[in-house]
C-alpha positions in Angstrom: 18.0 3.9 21.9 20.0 6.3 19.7 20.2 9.9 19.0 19.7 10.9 15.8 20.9 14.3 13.9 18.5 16.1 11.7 19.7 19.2 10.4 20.2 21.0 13.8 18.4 19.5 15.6 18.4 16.0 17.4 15.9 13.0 18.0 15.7 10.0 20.3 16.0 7.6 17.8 13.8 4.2 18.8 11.0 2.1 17.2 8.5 3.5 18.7 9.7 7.0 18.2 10.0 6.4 14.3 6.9 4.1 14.0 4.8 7.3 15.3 6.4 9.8 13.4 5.9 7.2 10.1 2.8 8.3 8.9 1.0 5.5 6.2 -2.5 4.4 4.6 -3.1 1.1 3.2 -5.0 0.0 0.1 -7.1 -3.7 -0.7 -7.9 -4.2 -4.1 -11.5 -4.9 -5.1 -10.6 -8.6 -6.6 -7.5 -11.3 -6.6 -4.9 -10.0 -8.5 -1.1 -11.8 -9.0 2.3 -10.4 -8.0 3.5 -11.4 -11.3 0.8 -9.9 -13.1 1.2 -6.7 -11.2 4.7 -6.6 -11.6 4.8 -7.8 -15.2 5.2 -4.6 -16.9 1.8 -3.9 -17.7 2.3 -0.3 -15.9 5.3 1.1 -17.7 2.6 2.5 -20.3 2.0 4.9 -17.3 5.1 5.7 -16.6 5.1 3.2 -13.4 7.9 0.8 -12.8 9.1 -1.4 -10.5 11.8 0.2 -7.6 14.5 -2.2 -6.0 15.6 -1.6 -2.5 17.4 -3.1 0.3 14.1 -3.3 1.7 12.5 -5.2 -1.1 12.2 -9.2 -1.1 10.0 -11.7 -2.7 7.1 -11.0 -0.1 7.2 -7.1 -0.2 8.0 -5.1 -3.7 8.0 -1.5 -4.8 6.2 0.3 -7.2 7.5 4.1 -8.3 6.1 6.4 -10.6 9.8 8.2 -10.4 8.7 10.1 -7.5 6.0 8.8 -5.5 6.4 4.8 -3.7 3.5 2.3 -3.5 4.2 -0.5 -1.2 2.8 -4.1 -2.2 2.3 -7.1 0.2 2.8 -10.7 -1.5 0.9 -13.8 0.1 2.7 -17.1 0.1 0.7 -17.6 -3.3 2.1 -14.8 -4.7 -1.3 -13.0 -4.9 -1.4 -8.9 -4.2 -2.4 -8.9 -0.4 -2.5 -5.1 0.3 -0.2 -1.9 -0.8 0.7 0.9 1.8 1.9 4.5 1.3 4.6 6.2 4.2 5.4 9.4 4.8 4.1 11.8 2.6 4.3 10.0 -0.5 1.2 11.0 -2.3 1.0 7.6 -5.1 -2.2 9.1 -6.4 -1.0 7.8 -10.1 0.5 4.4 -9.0 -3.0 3.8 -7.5 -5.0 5.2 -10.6 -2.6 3.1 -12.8 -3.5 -0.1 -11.1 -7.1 0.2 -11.3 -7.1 1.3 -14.9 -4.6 -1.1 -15.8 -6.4 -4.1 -14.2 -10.0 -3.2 -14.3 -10.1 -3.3 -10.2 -11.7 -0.8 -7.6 -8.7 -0.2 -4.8 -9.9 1.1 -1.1 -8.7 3.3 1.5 -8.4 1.7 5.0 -10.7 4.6 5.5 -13.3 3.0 3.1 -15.7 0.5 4.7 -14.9 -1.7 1.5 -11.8 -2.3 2.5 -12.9 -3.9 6.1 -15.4 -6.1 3.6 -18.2 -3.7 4.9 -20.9 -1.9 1.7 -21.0 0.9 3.8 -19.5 2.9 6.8 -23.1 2.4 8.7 -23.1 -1.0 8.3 -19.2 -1.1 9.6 -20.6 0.8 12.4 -23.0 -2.0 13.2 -20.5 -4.7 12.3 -22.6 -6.2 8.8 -20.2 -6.8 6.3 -20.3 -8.7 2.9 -18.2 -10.7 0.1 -15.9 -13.5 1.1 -14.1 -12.4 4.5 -14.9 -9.7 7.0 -11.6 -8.3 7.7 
């Protein structure tokens, strides 16, 4: 484990530390949607467009709307498997853009949808619908 400086201050740096202090929420579309599709340039009419990082590969892309990040997991099909927000980023319009865009309903890991529940009293009793329970 490092030290890290911030400022004036400093922080034990290690993967726990910084996997705490990451703050994220993750997304599931409503229905099967392609990587290439997503990422086809279907979004730039909302001003969203793909970012390239370091961190980006053919299994895990970026989407920016020049401010905000939106975080997309690729299956081995190259089907959309879920999207994740860190930090503070607030992708509100990334998010929006998507569902407009592809006529698809996106859910909150805090949305019983998105554990493949209809609603959070049947997630509480462990019912769930569509294809897979997650």
């Amino acid at each position: 484990m490092n030290w890290r400086i911030f400022g004036r201050t400093a922080r034990l740096e290690s993967p726990i530390v910084e996997k705490e202090r990451l703050m994220s929420t993750h997304f599931a579309l409503s229905q099967k949607l392609s990587s290439r599709e997503l990422f086809g340039g279907r979004l730039e009419h909302s001003g969203i467009r793909e970012h390239v990082s370091p961190n980006t590969n053919e299994r895990t892309r970026c989407l920016t709307d020049g401010r905000n990040y939106l975080w997309v997991d690729i299956t081995e099909d190259g089907l959309v498997e879920g999207q994740s927000r860190y930090g503070m980023n607030a992708p509100v319009k990334i998010l929006s853009a998507i569902a407009e865009t592809f006529d698809t309903r996106i859910f909150s890991e805090y949305e019983p949808e998105f554990w493949g529940f209809d609603t959070q009293e049947a997630r509480g009793m462990g019912r769930c619908y569509g294809e897979d329970c997650r």
